[in-house]
N, C-alpha and C positions, 0 to 999 in steps of 0.2 A: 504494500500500500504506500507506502513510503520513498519507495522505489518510483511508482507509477507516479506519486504526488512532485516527486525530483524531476521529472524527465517532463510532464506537464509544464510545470515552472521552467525549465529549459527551453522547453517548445516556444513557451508564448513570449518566452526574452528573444530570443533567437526572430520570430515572427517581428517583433516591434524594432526590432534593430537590424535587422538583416546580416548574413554572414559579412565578414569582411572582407570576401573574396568578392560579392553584388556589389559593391559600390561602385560608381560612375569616377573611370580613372579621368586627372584633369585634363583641360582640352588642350592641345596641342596648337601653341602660337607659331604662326608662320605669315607671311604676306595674308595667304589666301584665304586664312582663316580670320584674320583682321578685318581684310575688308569685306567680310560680310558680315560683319559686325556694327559696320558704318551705315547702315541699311536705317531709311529711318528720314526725318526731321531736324534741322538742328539750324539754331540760332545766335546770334554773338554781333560780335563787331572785327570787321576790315580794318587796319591801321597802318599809316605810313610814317616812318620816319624823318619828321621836321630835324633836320641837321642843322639850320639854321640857332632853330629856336631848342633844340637841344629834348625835343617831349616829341612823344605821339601823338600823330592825329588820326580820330579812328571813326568809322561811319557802320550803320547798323547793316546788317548781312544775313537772309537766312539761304540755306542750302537745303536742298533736298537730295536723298542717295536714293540709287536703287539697282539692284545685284540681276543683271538675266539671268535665265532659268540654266545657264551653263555654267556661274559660279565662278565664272573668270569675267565675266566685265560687265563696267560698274558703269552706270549714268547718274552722273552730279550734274544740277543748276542749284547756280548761285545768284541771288538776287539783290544789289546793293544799290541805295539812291546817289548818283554822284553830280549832284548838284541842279542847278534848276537849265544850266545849257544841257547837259546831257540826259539828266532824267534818271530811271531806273532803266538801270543795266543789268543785262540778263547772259551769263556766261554757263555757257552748255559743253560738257565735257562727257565724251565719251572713250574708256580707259578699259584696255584688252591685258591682262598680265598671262604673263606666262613663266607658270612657275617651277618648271624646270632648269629655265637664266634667271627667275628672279629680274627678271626686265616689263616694263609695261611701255605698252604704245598708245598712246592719247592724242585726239583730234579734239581742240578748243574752237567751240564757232561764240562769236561776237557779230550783234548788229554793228556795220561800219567797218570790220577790221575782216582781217586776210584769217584763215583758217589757219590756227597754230598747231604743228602737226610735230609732239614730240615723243621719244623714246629715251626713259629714265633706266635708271639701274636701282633696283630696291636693296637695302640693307637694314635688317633688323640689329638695333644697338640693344633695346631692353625689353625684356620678353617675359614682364612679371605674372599675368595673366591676358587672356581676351580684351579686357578693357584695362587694359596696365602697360603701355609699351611705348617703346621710342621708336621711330621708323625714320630712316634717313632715304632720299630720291637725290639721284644725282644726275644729271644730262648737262650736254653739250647745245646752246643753243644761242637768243639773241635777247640783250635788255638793252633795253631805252636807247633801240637803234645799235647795237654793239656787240659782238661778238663774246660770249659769256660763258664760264662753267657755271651752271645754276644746283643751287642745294636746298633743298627744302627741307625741316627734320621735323618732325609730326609727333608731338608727346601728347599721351591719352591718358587720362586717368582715372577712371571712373566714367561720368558723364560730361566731362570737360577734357576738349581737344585742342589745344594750340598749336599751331602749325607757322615755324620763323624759315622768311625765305632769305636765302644772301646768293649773291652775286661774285664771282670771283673776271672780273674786265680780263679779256684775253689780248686784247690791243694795246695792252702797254704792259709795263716789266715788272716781273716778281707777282707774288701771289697773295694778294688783299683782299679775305671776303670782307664784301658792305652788305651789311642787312639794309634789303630793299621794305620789307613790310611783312607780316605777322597778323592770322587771323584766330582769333579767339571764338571757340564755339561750345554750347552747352545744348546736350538733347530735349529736343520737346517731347 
């Protein structure tokens, strides 16, 4: 009786907690598990580096993500008001990874502007969990008219995503990154 009453009590501990072998091992960070993570709503402010004046200036920004049904590419608009000559601006981004290089192909279209068509290099620097990470993008391309290495480095932490872009000028000597501007974002 005693016996049966042990093995019950074992039962229904075991039942309320499940072996420990059941549990769900954590999830495994990588590019392509991150960015479908990014899937979603999300709101903040666009900010640019007054060098001048030595502060940020930053204007309000919301993004929308969304993952096709193949889990490698991603569609972002991002929506910011930049002032009363240009209005709200609407930058639509569509981003293929492939994650065998670890490399993504992305097509930026703007009202008014040329279709920016680039291919980044992804690096994971910090990989605490799904929503816990540093993500570095690095490509070859053009700022403010000029031949550039561009970096972007994407720290997430929970429900807040900041993402600081720099610039390293490839037309002149030695190697300066200048942070161009920095978006701060919090999920709706």
């Amino acid at each position: 009786m005693i016996t049966r009453l042990l093995t019950a009590i074992g039962l229904a501990i075991l039942a309320l907690t499940g072996p420990a072998s059941a549990q769900t091992p954590p999830a495994v960070v990588t590019p392509t598990t991150i960015r479908a993570t990014l899937v979603g709503n999300w709101q903040g402010k666009l900010e640019y580096r007054d060098y001048q004046a030595d502060r940020w200036f930053g204007i309000p920004v919301k993004v929308s993500i969304e993952m096709m049904r193949d889990g490698l590419t991603l569609v972002r608009h991002a929506d910011f008001d930049d002032g009363p000559k240009a209005g709200i601006v609407t930058i639509t981004t569509i981003a293929l990874l492939d994650p065998a290089t670890s490399r993504e192909q992305a097509a930026s279209f703007r009202k008014g502007r040329e279709t920016e068509v680039t291919t980044a290099t992804l690096r994971l620097i910090r990989t605490d969990a799904l929503d816990r990470w540093t993500l570095e993008e690095s490509s070859d391309g053009t700022d403010d008219d000029r031949p550039a290495r561009i970096r972007e480095t994407t720290k997430r932490d929970g429900g807040t995503m900041v993402t600081l872009k720099e610039v390293d000028f490839l037309d002149d000597t030695g190697e300066t990154w200048l942070t161009r501007n920095r978006t701060t974002l919090t999920r709706e």
